[in-house]
C-alpha positions as CSV (number, residue, x, y, z in Angstrom):
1,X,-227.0,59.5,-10.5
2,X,-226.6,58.9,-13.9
3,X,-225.2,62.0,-14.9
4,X,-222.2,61.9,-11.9
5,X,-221.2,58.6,-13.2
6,X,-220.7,59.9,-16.5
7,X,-218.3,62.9,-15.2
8,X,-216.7,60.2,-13.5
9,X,-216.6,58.4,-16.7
10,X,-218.9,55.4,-16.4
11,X,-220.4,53.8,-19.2
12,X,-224.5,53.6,-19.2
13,X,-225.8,49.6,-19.8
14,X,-229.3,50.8,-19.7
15,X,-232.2,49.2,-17.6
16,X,-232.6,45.4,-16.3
17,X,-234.7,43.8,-18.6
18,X,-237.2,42.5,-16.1
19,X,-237.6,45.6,-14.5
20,X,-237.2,49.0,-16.0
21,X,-236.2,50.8,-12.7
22,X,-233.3,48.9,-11.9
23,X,-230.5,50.5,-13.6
24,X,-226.5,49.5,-14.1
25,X,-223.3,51.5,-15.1
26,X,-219.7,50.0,-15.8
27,X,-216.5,51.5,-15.4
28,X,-213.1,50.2,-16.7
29,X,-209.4,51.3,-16.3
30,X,-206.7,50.1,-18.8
31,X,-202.9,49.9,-18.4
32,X,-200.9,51.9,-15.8
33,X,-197.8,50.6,-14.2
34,X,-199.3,47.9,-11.3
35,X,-196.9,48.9,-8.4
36,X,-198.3,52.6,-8.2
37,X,-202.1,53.5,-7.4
38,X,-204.4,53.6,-10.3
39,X,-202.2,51.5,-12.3
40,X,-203.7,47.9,-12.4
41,X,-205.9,47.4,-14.6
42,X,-210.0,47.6,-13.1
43,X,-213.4,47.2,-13.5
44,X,-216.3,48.8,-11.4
45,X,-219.9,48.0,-11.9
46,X,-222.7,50.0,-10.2
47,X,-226.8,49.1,-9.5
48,X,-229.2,51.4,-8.3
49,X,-232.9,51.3,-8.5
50,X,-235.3,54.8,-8.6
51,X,-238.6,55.0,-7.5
52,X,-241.8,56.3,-9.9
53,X,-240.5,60.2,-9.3
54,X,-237.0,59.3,-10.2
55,X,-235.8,59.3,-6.5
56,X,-233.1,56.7,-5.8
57,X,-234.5,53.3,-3.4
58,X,-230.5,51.3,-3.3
59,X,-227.4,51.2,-4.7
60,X,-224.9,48.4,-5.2
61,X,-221.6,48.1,-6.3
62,X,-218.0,46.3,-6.9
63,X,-214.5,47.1,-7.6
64,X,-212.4,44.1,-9.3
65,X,-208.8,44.6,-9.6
66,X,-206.7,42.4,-12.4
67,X,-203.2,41.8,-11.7
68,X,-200.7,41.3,-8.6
């Protein structure tokens, strides 16, 4: 999981503090003209949990979009 995010160019935050197999990745997007797609400016933040062999349990995630 981790290492598709990155080719997609998400940022690693690391591991929930209260528990260690809950993990979280953040994406942003800057500039762009708004009117064509992929221009707004956006955020996307992904949760996923893995199991004791590293398999993956759930993900979660959302898309915000800033502007019109």
């Amino acid at each position: 999981m981790t290492a598709e995010l990155q080719k997609l160019g998400f940022t690693m935050a690391g591991s929930c503090k209260g528990d260690p197999s809950t993990r979280h990745a953040f994406f942003e997007q800057h500039g762009g003209f708004p009117l064509r797609p992929g221009g707004s400016p956006m955020g996307a933040n992904v949760w996923w949990q893995v199991d004791a062999t590293d398999h993956l349990v759930w993900v979660k995630g959302i898309v915000a979009f800033d502007g019109m």
